[in-house]
C-alpha positions in Angstrom: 5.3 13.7 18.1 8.5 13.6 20.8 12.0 12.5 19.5 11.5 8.7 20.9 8.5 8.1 18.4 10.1 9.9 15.3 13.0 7.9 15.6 11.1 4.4 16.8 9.1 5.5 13.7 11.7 5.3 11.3 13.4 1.9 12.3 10.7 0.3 12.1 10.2 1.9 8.4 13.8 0.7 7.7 13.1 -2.6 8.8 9.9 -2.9 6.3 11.5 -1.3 3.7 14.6 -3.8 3.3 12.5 -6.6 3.7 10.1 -5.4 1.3 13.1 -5.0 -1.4 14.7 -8.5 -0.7 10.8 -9.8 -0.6 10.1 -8.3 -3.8 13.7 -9.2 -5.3 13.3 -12.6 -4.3 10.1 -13.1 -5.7 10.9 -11.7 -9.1 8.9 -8.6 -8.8 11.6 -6.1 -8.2 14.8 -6.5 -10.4 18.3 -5.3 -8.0 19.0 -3.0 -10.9 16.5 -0.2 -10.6 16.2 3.0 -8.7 13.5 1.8 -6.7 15.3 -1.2 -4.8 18.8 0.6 -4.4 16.5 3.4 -2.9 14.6 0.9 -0.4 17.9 -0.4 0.5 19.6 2.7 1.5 16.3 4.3 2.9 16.1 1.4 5.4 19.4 0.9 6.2 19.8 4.6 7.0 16.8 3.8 9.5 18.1 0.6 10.8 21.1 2.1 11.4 19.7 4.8 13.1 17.8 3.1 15.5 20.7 0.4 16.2 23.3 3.2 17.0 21.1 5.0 19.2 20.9 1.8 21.3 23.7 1.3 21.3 23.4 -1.9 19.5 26.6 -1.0 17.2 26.9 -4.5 15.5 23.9 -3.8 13.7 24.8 -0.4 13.2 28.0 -1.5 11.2 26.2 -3.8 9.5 23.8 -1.1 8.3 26.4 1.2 7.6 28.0 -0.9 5.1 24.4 -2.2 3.7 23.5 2.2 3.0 27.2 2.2 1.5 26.3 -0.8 -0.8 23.0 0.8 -1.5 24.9 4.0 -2.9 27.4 2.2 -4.6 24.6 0.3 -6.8 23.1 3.6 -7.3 26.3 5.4 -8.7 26.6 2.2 -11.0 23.1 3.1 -12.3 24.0 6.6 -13.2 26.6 5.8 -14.8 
């Protein structure tokens, strides 16, 4: 697998993942509070993100930047 489908590979996981969560969230099967959405948030922003400042695209890139540092945030308030 080269470098250009690994990476292509993973935005477009990103991209399925946080719609999955807000999908799921929205629809009342997946409460924000849990592991499990926190984790599909950061997951695909990190992918997002990587994809976006790759091409340059870095207005999507901040805006997954601060959507992973929300995602860790909400995860630090679970654990504690």
């Amino acid at each position: 697998m080269s470098r250009h489908s690994l990476v292509e590979g993973l935005g477009w996981l990103g991209s399925f993942l946080v719609i999955l969560a807000y999908a799921l969230s929205s629809l009342g099967y997946l409460e924000t509070e849990t592991w499990v959405y926190q984790l599909m948030n950061l997951v695909g922003a990190l992918g997002v993100g990587l994809i976006t400042f790759l091409r340059k695209a870095y207005q999507g890139f901040v805006l997954n930047l601060v959507w992973a540092i929300v995602a860790v945030i909400g995860l630090i308030r679970l654990t504690l």
